[in-house]
C-alpha positions in Angstrom: 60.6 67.3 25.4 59.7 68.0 21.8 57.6 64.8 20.5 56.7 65.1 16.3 53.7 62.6 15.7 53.7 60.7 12.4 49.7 61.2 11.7 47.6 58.4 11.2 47.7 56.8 7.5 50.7 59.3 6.8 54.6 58.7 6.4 56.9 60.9 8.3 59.5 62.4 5.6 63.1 64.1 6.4 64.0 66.0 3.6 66.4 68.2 2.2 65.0 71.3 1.4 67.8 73.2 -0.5 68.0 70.1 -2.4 64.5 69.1 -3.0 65.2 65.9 -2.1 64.0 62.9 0.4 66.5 61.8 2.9 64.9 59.5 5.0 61.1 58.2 5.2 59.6 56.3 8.1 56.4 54.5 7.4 54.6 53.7 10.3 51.8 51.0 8.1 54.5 49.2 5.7 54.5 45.6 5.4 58.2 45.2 6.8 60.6 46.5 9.0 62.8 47.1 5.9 59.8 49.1 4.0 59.0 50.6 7.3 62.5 52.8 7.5 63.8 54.0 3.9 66.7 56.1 3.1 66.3 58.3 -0.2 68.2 57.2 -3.5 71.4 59.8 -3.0 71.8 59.6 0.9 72.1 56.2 1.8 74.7 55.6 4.6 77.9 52.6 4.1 77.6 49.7 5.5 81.0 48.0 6.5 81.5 44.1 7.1 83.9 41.6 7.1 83.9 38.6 5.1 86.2 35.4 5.2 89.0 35.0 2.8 89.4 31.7 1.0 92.5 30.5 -0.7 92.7 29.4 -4.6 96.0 28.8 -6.9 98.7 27.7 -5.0 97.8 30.4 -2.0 97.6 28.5 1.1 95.6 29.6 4.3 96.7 28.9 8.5 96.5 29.9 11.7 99.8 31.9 12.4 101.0 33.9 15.8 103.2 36.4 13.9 105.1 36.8 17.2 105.8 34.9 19.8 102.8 34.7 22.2 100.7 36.8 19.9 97.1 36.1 20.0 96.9 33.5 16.8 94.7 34.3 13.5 94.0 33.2 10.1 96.5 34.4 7.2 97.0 34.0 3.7 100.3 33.4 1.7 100.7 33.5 -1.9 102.5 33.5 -4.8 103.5 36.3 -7.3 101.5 34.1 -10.0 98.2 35.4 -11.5 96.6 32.1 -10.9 96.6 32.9 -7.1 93.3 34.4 -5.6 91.6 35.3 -2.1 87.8 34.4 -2.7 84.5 35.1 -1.1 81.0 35.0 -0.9 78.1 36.1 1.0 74.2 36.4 1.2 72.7 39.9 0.3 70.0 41.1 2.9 67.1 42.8 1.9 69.3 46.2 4.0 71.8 45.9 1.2 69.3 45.6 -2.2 69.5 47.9 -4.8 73.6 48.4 -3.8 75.4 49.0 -7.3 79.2 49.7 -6.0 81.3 48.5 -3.5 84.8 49.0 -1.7 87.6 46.4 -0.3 89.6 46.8 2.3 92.5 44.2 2.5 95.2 44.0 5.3 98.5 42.7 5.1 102.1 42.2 7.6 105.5 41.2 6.6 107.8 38.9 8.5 110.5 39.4 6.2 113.6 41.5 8.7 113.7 44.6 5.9 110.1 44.4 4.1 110.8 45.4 0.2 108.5 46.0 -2.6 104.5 45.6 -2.9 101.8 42.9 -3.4 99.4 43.5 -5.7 95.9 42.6 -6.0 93.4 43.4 -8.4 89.4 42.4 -6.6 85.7 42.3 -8.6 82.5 40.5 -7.7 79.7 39.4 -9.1 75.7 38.9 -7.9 74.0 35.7 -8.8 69.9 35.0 -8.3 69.5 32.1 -7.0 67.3 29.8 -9.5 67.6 32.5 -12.3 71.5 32.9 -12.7 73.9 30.0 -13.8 77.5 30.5 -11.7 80.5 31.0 -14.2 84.0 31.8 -13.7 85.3 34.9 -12.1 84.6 38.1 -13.7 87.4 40.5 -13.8 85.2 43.2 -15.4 85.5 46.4 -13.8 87.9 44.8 -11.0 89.9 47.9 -8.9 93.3 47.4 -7.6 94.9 47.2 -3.9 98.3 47.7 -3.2 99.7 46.5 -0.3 103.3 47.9 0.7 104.6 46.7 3.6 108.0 49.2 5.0 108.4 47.6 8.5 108.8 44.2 9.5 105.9 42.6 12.0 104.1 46.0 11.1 100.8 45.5 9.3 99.3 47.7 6.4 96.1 48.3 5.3 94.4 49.4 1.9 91.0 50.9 0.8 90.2 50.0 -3.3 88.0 52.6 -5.1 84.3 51.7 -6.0 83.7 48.7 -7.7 80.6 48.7 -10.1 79.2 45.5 -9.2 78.9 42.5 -11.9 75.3 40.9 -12.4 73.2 44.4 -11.6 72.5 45.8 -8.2 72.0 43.7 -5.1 68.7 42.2 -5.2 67.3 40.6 -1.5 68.2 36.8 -1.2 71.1 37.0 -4.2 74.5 35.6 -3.2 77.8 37.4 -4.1 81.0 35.7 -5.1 83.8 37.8 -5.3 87.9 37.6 -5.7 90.9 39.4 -5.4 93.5 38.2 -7.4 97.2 38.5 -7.6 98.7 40.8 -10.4 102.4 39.5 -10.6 103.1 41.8 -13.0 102.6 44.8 -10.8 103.6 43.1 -7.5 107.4 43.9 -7.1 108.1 42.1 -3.4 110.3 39.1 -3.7 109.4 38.3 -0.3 106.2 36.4 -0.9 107.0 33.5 1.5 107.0 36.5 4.3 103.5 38.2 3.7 100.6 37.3 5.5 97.0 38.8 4.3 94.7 38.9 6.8 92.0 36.1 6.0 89.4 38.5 5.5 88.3 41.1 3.2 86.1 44.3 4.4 83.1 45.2 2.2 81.5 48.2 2.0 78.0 48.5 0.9 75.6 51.4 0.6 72.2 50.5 2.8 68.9 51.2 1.6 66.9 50.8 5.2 68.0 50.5 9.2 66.4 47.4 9.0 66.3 44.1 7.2 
């Protein structure tokens, strides 16, 4: 067994050498388990987590079995009108501060017999201190679009959005995020809207800046 010692009052460092760079620094003394296990600026790993979907507009949310004795879940329907919207929110841990771009991941199924055409949705989010930042209405800046398509009927499809630069800064410890993905009826083309289901939740995917919170 090969056993390397972090020395007393000293950090242990993994770095990349042809680089010149810090990939990950374990410090035995810090004050937290967060602080104790740091991953250098440019080598962060993703984090991945799913977040409840909430309706808004005339989008409506239910329990469905898509097939008969198919274990239930919770979909979305909505319209092709841009006032529909999936929203959703969650607390930032002190694993995920200093994140500054994000990706969605949104899933969707037709029940229509021959599926035709695409739903469109276009997602941002926004940060918000608690105590410091006043909430206001959905930002759209810098949102990034997700196409679902869906070709077979009862067969779900899935898409992944490029980054999003965060609205409101990077994650700070303790913030909350509010986020949406709203419809674009101009580019959605299905007229099978009453068929589509979107799975009632939305994968995030974060950058981490420790193994710990």
């Amino acid at each position: 067994m090969i056993r390397r010692g972090c020395w007393t009052n000293f950090n242990c460092i993994i770095r990349d050498e042809e680089a010149g760079a810090t990939i990950f620094t374990i410090d035995p003394d810090a004050a937290s388990p967060n602080a104790m296990y740091q991953f250098g600026t440019n080598y962060k790993p993703n984090v991945s987590f799913a977040v409840p979907l909430s309706p808004r507009g005339s989008a409506v949310g239910s329990y469905e079995s898509l097939v008969t004795n198919q274990p239930s879940e919770y979909y979305l329907t909505v319209t092709d009108s841009n006032t529909d919207a999936v929203d959703f929110s969650f607390p930032v841990t002190s694993r995920l501060a200093g994140a500054t771009t994000v990706t969605f991941r949104l899933v969707g199924v037709s029940k229509a017999a021959s599926p035709s055409g695409n739903i469109d949705f276009d997602c941002a989010m926004t940060t918000y201190t608690p105590g410091t930042d006043t909430f206001a209405a959905h930002s759209t800046t810098g949102e990034v679009t997700a196409t679902l398509t869906p070709a077979v009927q009862n067969r779900s499809v899935a898409v992944t959005t490029s980054a999003h630069t965060i609205n409101g800064g990077s994650l700070i410890s303790g913030d909350v995020v509010f986020g949406s993905c709203e419809v674009d009826a101009t580019a959605t083309t299905s007229t099978q809207m009453v068929d589509f289901r979107l799975w009632g939740y939305v994968v995030v995917t974060l950058s981490a800046n420790s193994l710990s919170d």
